[in-house]
N, C-alpha and C positions, 0 to 999 in steps of 0.2 A: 820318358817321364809322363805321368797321367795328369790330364786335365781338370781332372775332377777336383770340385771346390771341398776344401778343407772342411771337415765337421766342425759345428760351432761348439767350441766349449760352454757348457753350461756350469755357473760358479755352485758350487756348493753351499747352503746355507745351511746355519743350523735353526730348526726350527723354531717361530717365536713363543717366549715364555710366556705366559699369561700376566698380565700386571697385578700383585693381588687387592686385595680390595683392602682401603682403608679400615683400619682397626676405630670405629667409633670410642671415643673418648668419654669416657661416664661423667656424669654431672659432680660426682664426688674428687674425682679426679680435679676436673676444671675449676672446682672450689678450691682444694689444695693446692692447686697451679698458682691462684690469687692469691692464695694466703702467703705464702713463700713470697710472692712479692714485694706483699705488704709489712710482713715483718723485714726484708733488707732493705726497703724504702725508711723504716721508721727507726732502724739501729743507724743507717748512715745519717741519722738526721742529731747533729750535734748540740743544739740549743734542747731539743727535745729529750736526749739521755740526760745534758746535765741537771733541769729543772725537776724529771721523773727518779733520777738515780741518784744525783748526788747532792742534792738540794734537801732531800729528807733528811738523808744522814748529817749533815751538816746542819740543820737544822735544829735536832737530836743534843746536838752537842750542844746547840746554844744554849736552849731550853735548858738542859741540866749541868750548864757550864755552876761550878759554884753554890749548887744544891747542897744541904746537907744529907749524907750519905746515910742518914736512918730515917730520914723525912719520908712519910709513906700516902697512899692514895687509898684507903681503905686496908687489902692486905696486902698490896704490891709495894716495894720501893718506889720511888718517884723515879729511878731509871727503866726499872722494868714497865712500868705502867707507860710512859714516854715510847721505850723501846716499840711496843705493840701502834702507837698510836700514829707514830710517824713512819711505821712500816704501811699502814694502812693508807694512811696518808700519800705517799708515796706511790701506792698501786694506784689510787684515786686519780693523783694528778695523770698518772699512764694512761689509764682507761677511757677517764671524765673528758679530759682535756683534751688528747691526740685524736681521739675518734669523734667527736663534734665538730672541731675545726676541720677535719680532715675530710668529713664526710660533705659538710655546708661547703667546701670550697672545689671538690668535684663534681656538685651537682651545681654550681655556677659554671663552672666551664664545659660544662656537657659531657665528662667523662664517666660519668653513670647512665645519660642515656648511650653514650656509644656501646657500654658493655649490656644494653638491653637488644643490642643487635646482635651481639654472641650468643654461640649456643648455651652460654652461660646461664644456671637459672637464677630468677632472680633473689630467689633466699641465698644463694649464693655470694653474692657483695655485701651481703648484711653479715654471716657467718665469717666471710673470709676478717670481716673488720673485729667482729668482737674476738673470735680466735686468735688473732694478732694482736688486738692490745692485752690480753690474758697471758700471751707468753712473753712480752715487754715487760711485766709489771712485776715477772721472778725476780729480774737485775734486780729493782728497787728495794724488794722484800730482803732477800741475802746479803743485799748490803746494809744497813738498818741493824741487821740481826749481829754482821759479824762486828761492825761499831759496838755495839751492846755487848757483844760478849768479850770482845779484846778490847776493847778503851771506857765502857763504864764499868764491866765485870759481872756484868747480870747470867747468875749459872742457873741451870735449868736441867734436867734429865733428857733424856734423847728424846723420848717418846714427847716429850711438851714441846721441842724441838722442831718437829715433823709436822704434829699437828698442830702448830701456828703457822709454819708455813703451808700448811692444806688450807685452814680453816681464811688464812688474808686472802690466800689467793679465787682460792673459791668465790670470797665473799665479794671479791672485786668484780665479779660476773653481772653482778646489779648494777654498780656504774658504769659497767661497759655497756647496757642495755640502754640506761640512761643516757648516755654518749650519743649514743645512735638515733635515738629519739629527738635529741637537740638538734644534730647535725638535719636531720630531715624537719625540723621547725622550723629551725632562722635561718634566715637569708646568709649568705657570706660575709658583711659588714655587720652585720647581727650578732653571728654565732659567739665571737670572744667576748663583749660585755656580760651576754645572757649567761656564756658559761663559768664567766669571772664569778658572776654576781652567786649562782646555784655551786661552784665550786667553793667558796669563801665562806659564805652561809651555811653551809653544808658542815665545812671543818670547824668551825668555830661554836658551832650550835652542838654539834655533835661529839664535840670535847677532845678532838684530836691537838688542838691546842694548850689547852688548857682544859683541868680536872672540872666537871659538870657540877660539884663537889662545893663550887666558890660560886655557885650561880645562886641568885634566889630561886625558895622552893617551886614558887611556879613556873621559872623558865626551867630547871630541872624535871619539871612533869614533861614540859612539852618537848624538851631535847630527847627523854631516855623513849621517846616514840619515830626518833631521826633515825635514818638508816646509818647514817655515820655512827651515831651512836651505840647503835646496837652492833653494826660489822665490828669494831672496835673491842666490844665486849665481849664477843664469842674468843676472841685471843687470850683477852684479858682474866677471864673465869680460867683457861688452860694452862696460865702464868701461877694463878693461884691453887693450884692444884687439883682443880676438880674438873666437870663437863658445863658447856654452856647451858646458859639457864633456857629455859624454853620459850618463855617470852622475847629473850632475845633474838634465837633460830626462827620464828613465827613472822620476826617483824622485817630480818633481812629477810626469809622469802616470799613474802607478800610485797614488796617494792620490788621483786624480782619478778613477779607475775607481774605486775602494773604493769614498773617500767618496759617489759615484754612485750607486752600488750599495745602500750600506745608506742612504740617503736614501731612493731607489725601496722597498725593504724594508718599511720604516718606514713611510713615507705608505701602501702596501698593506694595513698591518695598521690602521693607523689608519681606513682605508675601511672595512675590513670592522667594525669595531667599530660604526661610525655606524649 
């Protein structure tokens, strides 16, 4: 028998792979990351659909409970004239309401500066909010509309159809802008009177309420210059068969640039503060 020591087995390995490198995440990405949050934060939120979805239609119905069925608003029936108003209304309370409170009360608890420590940019929490309440604010519209067409009867061709709901949804982009603007104004205890007071004045002035029509003629001057009242009318010209007046289009998108503007404003001074 030989004395010689046993050769050391050496184990086999297989060679290591290389780890590969992080796939960088683009800034657009990271915005629709947020957004997707934002909208399933805002549908599980129960008091918030029913005040946005089902408080308009229901509203609808008040308003034209017991109307007479040829009583009209210029050339609209008094349902279809309603129908537009409280559709509008509806995306209003979505846009107006859910993105001021929402924004005032994470920038009291730091969860705006926390996402300035992400690689998140920061146009990015401004977009992911107003994108989110823009797709919240279709529930509102479709419901409104199918009220209108199956319980008061208000018939329309397809094409008027579509382009009411292009024309509310669009127009709701100004007070989503507006939203944002408030939320970066008021404090958190602030935010809900301020937006009580600019939500209510808003609809009331601007004839989502009630026809502009039963106002004297000088609150009617200063109302058909309200943004409400103009969003409202670009529907409203589409019910009656024709295209929005121009005056009307001119005066939603001029509160569209404002409100844009001192929104951007606002979230700049608020950055610098942080």
């Amino acid at each position: 028998m030989s004395n010689e020591p046993a050769a050391a087995t050496v184990p086999l390995t297989a060679p290591a792979r290389p780890v590969p490198a992080a796939v960088p995440r683009s800034s657009l990405t990271r915005t629709l990351a947020l957004l997707r949050l934002e909208i399933a934060r805002t549908t599980r939120n129960g008091k918030f659909l029913f005040f946005s979805v089902i408080y308009p239609a229901g509203l609808f119905l008040l308003i034209t409970a017991g109307q007479d069925g040829d009583s009209k608003v210029g050339d609209l029936t008094l349902s279809a004239y309603f129908m537009v108003s409280m559709a509008s209304f509806g995306a209003l309370t979505a846009v107006l309401v859910g993105n001021s409170e929402r924004i005032a009360r994470e920038r009291e608890k730091g969860w705006v500066r926390q996402l300035r420590l992400t690689p998140l940019p920061g146009h990015g929490y401004v977009l992911s909010k107003i994108g989110s309440a823009a797709v919240v604010s279709l529930p509102s519209i479709v419901v409104v509309f199918v009220v209108g067409a199956t319980v008061k009867g208000v018939r329309l061709d397809a094409w008027q159809w579509l382009a009411l709901l292009g024309l509310i949804w669009a127009g709701s982009l100004v007070f989503a802008a507006l939203g944002v603007a408030i939320g970066y104004l008021a404090t958190g205890d602030a935010v809900r009177p301020l937006t009580m007071l600019i939500y209510f004045g808003l609809s009331m002035l601007g004839g989502l309420w009630l026809p502009t029509t039963n106002f004297p003629q000088w609150l009617q001057d200063v109302a058909s210059w309200t943004p409400t009242h103009a969003y409202a009318a670009l529907g409203q010209a589409v019910e009656a068969g024709g295209a929005p007046h121009a005056k009307d289009v001119l005066v939603v998108v001029g509160y569209l640039l404002v409100f844009t503007a001192v929104a951007a404003r606002l979230y700049r001074r608020d950055t610098l503060k942080a």
